[in-house]
Residue, then its C-alpha position, 0 to 999 in steps of 0.5 A: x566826793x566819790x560816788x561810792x562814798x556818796x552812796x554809803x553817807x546818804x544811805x541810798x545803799x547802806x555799805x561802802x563795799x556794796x556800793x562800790x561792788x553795784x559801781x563796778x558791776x555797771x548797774x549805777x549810771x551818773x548823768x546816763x554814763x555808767x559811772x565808776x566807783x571813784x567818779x566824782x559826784x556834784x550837786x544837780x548830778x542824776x544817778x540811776x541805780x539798777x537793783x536786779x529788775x527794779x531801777x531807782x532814780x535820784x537827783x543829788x541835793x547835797x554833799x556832805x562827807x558825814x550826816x546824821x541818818x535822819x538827815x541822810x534822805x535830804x542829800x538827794x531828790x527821788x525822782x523815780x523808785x517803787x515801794x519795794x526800794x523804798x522799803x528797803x531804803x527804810x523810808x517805806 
C-alpha cells in the first residue's frame, strides 16, 4: 500500500492530501529514509513523522485498504508521541 493512502486509512493523518503533502515536504521518514508518498509500506515497517517542533513515531501492525475508525488505531504501534498529538489523532 502506499504510504500516503496508509496514513489516511489508519487516521495517523485524517486527509489523503495532507498526507501526501507531509510525504513531499520531507517531514515523514519510512525506516529512517524519508520516504516518498508513493513508497510502498509493510508490516514491522517504523515511520516517523515530523508535526512542526513535535515528532511522532509508529510502528505498522497491519495493512488494510479500508477499516472501520474504531478499528484504525490497531494498524499500528505508538512508539514515541506527546499528548499534543495524541489529541489531535483523537485518542487523547
Amino acid at each position: 500500500m502506499r504510504l500516503d493512502k496508509y496514513l489516511k486509512v489508519s487516521r495517523i493523518i485524517k486527509r489523503r492530501t495532507v498526507a501526501n503533502e507531509a510525504c513531499a515536504g520531507g517531514r515523514v521518514t519510512l525506516n529512517g529514509k524519508v520516504a516518498k508518498p508513493g513508497a510502498e509500506v509493510r508490516e514491522g515497517d517504523v515511520m516517523e513523522i515530523r508535526f512542526g517542533n513535535r515528532v511522532g513515531r509508529y510502528r505498522i501492525v497491519s495493512i488494510r485498504e479500508t477499516v472501520r475508525k474504531e478499528g484504525a488505531q490497531d494498524m499500528y504501534e505508538v512508539l514515541q508521541e506527546d499528548a499534543q498529538t495524541r489529541a489531535e489523532r483523537g485518542e487523547g
